[in-house]
N, C-alpha and C positions, 0 to 999 in steps of 0.2 A: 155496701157504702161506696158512693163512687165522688172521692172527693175533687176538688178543681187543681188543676197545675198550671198557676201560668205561667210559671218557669220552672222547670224540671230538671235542679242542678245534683249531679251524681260526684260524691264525693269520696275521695280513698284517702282511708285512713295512712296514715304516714309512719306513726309510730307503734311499737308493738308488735308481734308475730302475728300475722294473721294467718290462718290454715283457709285451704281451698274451700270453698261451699261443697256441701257433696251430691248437691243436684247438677248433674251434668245434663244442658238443654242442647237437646239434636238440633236447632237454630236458634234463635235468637230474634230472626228478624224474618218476616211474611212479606208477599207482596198478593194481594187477593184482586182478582178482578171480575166484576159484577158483570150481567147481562143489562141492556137497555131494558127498561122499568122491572129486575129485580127488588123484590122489597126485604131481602136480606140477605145476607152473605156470611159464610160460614169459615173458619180455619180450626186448626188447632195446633197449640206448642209440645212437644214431646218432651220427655224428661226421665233420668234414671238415678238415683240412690247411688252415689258411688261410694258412699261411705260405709263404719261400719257400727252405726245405730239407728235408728229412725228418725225420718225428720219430718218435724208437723208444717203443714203451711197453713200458717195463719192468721195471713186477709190477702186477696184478690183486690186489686185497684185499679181503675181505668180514668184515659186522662179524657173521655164524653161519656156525656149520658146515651149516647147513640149508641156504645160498646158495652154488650154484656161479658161477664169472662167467669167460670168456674172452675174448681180443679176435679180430675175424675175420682182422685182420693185425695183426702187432707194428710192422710200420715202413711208414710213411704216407708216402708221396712227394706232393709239394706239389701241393694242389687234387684229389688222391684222399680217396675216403671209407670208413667201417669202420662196427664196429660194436660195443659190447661183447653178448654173449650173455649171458641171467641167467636162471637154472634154479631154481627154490623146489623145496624136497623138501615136500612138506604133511604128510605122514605122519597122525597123530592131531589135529593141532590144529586150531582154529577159532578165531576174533576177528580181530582189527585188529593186523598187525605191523609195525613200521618197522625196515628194514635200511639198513644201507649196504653201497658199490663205492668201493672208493680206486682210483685210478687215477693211477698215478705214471708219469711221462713224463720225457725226456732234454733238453725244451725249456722246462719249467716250474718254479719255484722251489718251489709247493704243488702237492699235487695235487690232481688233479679228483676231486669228493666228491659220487655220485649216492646218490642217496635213492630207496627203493622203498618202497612201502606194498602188504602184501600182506592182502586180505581174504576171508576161508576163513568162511564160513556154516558154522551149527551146523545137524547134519542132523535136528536138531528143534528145535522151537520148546515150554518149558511154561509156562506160567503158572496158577498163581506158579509157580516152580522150587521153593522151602521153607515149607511150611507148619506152624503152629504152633498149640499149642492152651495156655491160661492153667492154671499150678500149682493142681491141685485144681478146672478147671472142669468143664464137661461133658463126657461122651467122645462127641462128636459126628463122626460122618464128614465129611471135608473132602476135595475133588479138586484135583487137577492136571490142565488141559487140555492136552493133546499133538496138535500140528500138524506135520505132518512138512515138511521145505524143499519148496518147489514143485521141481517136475523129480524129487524123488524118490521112488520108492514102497517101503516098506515092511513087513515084518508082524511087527510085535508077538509077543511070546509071553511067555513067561514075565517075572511079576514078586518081588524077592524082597527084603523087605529085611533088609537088615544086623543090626537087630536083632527078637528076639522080642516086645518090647513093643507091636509094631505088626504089623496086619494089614493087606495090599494086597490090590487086586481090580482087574482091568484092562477097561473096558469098550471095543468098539468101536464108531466113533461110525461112522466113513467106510473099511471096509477098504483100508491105505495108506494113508490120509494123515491121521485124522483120530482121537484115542483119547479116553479118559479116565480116571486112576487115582483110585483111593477107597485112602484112607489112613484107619487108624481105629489110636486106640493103645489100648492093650487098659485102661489107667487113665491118670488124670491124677494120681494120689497120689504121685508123685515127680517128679523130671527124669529123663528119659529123649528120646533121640535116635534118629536110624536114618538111614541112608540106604539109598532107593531101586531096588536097580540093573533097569532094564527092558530085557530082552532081544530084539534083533530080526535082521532078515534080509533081504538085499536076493536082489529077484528072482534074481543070481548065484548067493544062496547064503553069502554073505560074513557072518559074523557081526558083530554089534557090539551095543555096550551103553553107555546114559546114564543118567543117576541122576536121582532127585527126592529131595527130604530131609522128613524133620519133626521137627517140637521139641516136646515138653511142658516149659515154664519159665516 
């Protein structure tokens, strides 16, 4: 069951004795980082029994449905060790994500709250990503540099964009790894926008496509 958090407040109790949990976790917190188009990513949380009767765990909760988590055993006999398992599906994304793993147990008041950061490379690099040209200035051609992620290779092909107002032209600087688009809008005499989309191909054959933008405003 992977229920929703959208606010995931940890609270400590104040009054009352409370005795240590007796799962002692070798961290707490992960930081995972994915290959460009990896389609999943793997960690796991370590953990020991430091007490001195078994402790069952359970339920496993994760704060996306993108995060699978299981334990490698539900019940810990004292001074044994486990593990949680944790599965990232990547799919399309890229950037910097923060999850969580709840981890409720039969010996603990709170449960145990681990932290993942999962960091998925974008499998190109532009700069700039959007480019603009000033209301009624010049209609001068402006580029975008495209650097493909290291480890990956590449090949360009078609570029098209969104709208008529602009013309694209794709140069190649470094076959696989290294391009460059020429964006031109066809006037500056209004606002007008577009985006991008550049299509490419990995040695497999696997399609895929990322955008560049531009503005007249």
């Amino acid at each position: 069951m992977k229920p929703h958090f959208p606010t995931l407040t940890l609270s400590i109790a104040l009054c009352g004795a409370i005795s240590a949990p007796a799962l002692d976790w070798k961290t707490t917190q992960q930081i995972v980082k994915a290959a460009p188009l990896q389609s999943t990513a793997e960690t796991a949380y370590e953990f020991t029994n430091r007490g001195d009767k078994a402790v069952t765990i359970l339920s496993v909760d994760t704060s996306c449905d993108c995060l699978d988590a299981e334990p490698s055993v539900k019940v810990i006999a004292p001074g044994d060790t486990g593990r949680i398992r944790v599965r990232f599906t990547i799919a399309d994304r890229s950037g910097v994500f923060q999850r969580l793993i709840v981890v409720t147990t039969d010996d603990a008041k709170e449960p145990a709250v681990l932290t993942a950061e999962l960091n998925i490379p974008e499998i190109a690099t532009l700069s700039p990503r959007s480019l603009e040209w000033p209301l009624h200035g010049p209609v001068d051609p402006k580029v975008v540099e495209i650097t493909i992620a290291e480890g990956l290779d590449l090949t360009l092909g078609e570029v098209r964009p969104t709208s008529e107002a602009f013309t694209a032209r794709l140069e190649t600087l470094e076959a696989g790894r290294r391009y460059r688009l020429h964006l031109t809008p066809r006037s500056t005499a209004e606002a007008v926008n577009t985006a991008v989309r550049i299509h490419a191909t990995t040695p497999t054959g696997r399609a895929l496509i990322f955008s560049a933008y531009g503005n007249v405003r």
